[in-house]
C-alpha positions in Angstrom: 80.1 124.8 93.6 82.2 126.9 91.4 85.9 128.1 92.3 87.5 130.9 90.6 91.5 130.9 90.0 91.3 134.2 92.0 89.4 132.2 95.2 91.8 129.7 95.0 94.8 131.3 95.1 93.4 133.5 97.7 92.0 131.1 100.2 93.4 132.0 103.8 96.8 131.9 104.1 96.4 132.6 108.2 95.7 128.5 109.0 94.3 127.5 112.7 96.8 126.5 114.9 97.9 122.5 114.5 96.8 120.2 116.6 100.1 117.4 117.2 100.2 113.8 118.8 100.5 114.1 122.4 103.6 114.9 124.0 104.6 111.0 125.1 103.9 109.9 121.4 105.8 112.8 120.0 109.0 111.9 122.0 109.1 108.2 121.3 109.1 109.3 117.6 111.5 112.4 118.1 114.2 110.4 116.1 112.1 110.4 112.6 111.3 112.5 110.3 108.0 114.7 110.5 105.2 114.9 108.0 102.7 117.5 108.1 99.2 116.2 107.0 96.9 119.0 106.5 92.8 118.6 107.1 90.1 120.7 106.0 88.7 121.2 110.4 89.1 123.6 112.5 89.7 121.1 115.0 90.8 118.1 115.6 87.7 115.3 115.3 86.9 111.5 114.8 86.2 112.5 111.6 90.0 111.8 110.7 90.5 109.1 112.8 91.8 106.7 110.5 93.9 109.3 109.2 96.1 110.0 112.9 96.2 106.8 114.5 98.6 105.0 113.0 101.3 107.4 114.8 100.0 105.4 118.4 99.8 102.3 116.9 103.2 102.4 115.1 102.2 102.3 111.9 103.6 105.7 111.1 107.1 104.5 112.5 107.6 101.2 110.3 107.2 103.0 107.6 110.3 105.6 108.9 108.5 108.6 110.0 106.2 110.2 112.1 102.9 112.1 111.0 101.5 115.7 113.1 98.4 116.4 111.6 97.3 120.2 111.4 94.3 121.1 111.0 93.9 124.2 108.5 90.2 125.5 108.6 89.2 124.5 105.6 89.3 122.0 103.0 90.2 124.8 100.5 92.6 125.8 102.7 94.0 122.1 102.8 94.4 122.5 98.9 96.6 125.5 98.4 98.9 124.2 101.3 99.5 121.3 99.3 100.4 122.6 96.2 102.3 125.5 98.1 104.5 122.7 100.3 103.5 123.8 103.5 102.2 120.6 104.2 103.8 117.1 102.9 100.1 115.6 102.4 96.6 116.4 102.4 93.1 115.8 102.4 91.7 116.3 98.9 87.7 116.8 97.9 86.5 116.6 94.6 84.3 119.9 95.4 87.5 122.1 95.6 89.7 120.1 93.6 87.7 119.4 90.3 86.6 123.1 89.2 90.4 124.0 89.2 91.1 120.5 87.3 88.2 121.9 84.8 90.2 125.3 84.5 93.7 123.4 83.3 94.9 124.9 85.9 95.7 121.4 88.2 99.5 120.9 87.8 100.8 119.9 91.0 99.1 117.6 93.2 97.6 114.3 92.8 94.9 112.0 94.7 96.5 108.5 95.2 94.0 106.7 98.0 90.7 107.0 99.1 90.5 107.0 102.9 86.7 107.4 103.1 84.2 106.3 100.0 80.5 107.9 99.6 77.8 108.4 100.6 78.2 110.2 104.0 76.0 113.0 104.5 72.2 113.5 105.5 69.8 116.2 106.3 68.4 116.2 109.9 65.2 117.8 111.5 63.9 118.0 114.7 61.5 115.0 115.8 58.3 117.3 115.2 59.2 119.0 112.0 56.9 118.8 109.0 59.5 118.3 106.7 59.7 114.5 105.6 61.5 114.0 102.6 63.9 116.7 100.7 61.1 118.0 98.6 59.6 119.4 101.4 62.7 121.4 102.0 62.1 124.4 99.2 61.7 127.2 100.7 63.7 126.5 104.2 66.2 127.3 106.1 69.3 124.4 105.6 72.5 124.9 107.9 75.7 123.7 106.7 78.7 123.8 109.0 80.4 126.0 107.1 80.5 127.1 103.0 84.2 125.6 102.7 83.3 122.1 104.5 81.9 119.6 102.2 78.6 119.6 103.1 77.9 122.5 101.4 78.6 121.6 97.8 77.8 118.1 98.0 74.2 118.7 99.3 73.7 121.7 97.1 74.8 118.7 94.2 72.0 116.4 95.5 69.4 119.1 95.6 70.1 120.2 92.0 69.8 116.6 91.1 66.0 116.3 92.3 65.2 119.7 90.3 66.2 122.1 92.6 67.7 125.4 92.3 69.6 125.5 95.1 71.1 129.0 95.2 67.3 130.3 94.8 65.1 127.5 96.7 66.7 127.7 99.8 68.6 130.1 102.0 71.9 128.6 103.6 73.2 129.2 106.9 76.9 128.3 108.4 76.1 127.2 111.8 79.7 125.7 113.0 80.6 122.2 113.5 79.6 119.4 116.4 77.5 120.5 119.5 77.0 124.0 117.8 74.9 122.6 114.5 72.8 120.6 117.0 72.1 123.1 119.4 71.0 126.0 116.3 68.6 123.0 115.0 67.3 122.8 118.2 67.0 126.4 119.0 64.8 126.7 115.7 67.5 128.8 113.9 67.4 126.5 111.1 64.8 124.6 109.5 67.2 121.4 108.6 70.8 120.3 109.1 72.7 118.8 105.9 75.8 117.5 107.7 78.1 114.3 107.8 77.8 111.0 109.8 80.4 111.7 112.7 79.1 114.9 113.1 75.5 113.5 113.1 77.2 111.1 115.8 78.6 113.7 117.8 74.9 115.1 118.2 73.7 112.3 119.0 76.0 111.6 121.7 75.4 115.2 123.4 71.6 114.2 123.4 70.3 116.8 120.9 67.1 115.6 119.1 67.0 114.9 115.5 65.6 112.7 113.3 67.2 112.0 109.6 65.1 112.8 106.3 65.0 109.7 104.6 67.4 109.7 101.6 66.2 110.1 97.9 66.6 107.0 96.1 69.3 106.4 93.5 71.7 109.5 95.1 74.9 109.8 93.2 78.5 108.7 94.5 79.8 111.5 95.0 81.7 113.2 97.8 84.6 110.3 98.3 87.8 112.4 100.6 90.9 111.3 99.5 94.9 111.7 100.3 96.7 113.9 98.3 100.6 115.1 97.5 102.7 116.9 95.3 103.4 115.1 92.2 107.2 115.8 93.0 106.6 114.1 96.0 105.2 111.3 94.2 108.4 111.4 91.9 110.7 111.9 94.5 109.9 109.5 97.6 107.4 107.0 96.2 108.0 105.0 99.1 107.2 107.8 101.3 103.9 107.8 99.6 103.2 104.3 99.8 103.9 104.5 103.3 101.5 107.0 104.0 98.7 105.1 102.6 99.8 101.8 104.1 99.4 103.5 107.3 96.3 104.3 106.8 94.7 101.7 105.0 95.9 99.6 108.6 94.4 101.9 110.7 91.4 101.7 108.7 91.3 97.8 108.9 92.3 98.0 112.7 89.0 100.1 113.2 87.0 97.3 111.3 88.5 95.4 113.0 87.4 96.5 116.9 86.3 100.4 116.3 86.0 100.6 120.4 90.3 100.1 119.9 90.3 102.5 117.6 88.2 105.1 119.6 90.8 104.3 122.7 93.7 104.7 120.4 92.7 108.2 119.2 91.8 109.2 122.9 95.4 108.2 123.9 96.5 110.6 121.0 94.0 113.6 121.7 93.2 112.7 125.3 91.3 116.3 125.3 88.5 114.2 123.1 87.2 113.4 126.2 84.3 115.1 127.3 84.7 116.8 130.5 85.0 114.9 133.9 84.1 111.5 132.2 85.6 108.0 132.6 87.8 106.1 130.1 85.4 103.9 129.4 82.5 107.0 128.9 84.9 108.5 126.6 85.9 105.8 124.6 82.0 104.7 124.0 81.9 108.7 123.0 84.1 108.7 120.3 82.8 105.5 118.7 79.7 106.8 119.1 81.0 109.8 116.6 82.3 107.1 113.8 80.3 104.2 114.0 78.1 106.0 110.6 81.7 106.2 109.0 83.5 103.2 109.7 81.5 101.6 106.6 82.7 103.6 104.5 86.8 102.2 104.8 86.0 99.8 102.4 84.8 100.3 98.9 81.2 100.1 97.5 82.3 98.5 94.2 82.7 94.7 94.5 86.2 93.1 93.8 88.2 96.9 94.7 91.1 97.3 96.9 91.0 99.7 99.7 91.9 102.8 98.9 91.2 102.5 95.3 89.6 105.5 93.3 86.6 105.2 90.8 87.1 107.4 88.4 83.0 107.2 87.7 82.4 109.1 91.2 84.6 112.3 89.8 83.2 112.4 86.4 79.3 112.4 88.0 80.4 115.1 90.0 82.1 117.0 87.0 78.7 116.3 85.2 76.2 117.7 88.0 78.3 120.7 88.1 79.0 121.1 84.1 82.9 120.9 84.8 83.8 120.4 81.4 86.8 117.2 82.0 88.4 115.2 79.5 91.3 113.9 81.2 90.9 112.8 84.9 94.8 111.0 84.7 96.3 114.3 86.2 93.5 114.2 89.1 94.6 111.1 90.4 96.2 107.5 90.0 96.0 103.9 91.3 99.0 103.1 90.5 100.3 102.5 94.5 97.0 100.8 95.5 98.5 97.2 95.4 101.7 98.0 97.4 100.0 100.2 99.9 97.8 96.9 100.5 101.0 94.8 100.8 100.9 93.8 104.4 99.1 90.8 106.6 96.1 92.1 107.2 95.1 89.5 110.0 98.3 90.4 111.8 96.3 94.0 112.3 92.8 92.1 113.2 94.5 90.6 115.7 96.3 93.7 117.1 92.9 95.0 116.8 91.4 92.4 119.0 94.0 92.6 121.8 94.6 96.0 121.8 93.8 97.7 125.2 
């Protein structure tokens, strides 16, 4: 997917309204300083679990601050409030990032951890479609939930990689997010879903029917979400930084650790995750429901890597499906905060993990 300088700069200014931690969790942490993390949804979800919970668990706080996430519509939306400092961090994606980056035009943010690594997306049909494998797919109708979600580019990538065109072999349809992208597969309003695992999860969990197209072999690492800051930032408050990824590379561990903990610590934080009228215990089994396809993705696919480490071989494929012309990925991102963000005892969070209720 290409992005003009003119998009960029443009993207919506007006941003959804934020969700924040929950009234009990915000006044314990009334004494520290407040980060805004911006996220590409349009509300809050799973999705980012291992993003928020660290503010329950008191992550957040050893490292002197609190984090309210907002959520801003759209990951391109997530971008310019980076680089504009109206938010202290961000979710970056290589899809909205890299075309800018190709332009000479990337100057003030950087990527500096990997919260969720690829490959996390999937194309869904109903149980009695004909469609069984993505060739079969030319010609059809593929919903996305929306054109600035990730979904979009990254399947449109995978398509042009088995010899399709795909602004010309299929027609593309923004169906919304959750329940909704289930409900217009089911309705027949689409052909086939391309969407993400917690969203596949969250289907699932409603009761929609779907089955998954099996994957094309060999697909290409690509998609990876990252956290990202201004590189003043960076300069300025290093430890601020480190913090930041710390936190969530524990919450990420804590999640591996006992993901039904981790579904009850995000319900404590966004208790209206619950679906309506249901029990602790039936909302809690909801929720991991939603991430159980992206909890194996915390941790790296590249043997011997620290969490949270970036391979630079995952932007450069991108770049090369999308002719980005790159030569220099250093101002993209860096690992240089990898090691210290890793610098705690991890089996002192396995065992929170374990006795958490």
């Amino acid at each position: 997917m290409k992005i003009s300088r003119r998009e960029f700069v443009m993207a919506s200014g007006a941003f959804a309204a934020s969700l924040a931690v929950s009234p009990k969790i915000a006044l314990a942490a009334a004494d520290l300083p407040k980060l805004k993390l911006g996220v590409g949804l349009k509300a809050m979800s799973p999705i980012v679990i291992n993003l928020v919970i660290g503010e329950v668990l008191g992550y957040n706080k050893a490292e002197g601050f609190s984090v309210v996430a907002q959520v801003l519509g759209s990951n391109a939306n997530v971008q310019v409030a980076v680089d504009r400092g109206e938010v202290d961090f961000g979710v970056g994606v290589p899809s909205f990032g890299l075309p800018v980056l190709a332009q000479g035009e990337w100057k003030k943010s950087i990527n500096f951890y990997e919260y969720t690594y690829p490959y996390k997306w999937d194309i869904a049909v109903l149980p009695k479609s004909t469609i069984n494998s993505y060739k079969d797919l030319k010609g059809k109708r593929i919903g996305v939930s929306g054109f600035g979600a990730t979904d979009y580019p990254v399947t449109k990538n995978v398509l042009q990689s088995l010899g399709f065109d795909p602004d010309k072999d299929f027609k593309w349809v923004a169906v919304g997010g959750g329940v909704p992208a289930g409900v217009a597969l089911e309705r027949g309003q689409i052909d086939a879903l391309a969407y993400y695992d917690v969203g596949f999860g969250l289907i699932e969990a409603a009761g929609l029917p779907f089955r998954l197209v099996p994957r094309p072999p060999k697909l290409p690492l690509i998609g990876g979400q990252f956290l990202e800051t201004q590189v003043d930032r960076l300069r300025k408050n290093k430890a601020q930084v480190i913090g930041l990824g710390r936190a969530v590379c524990k919450s990420s561990n804590f999640i591996l650790a006992n993901p039904k903990a981790g579904a009850l610590a995000f319900l404590r934080m966004y208790p209206e995750a619950a679906p309506r009228g249901s029990s602790q215990e039936k909302a809690v089994d909801s929720i991991y429901h939603a991430i159980d396809r992206r909890i194996k993705l915390y941790s790296p696919p590249y043997p011997g890597a620290k969490m949270g480490s970036i391979n630079v071989k995952e932007l450069q494929t991108e770049a090369a499906m999308n002719h980005w012309n790159i030569s220099d990925y250093g101002p993209f991102y860096t690992n240089d905060l990898i090691d210290e963000i890793n610098n705690f005892d991890l089996e002192k969070i396995r065992r929170q993990a374990k006795e958490y209720s």
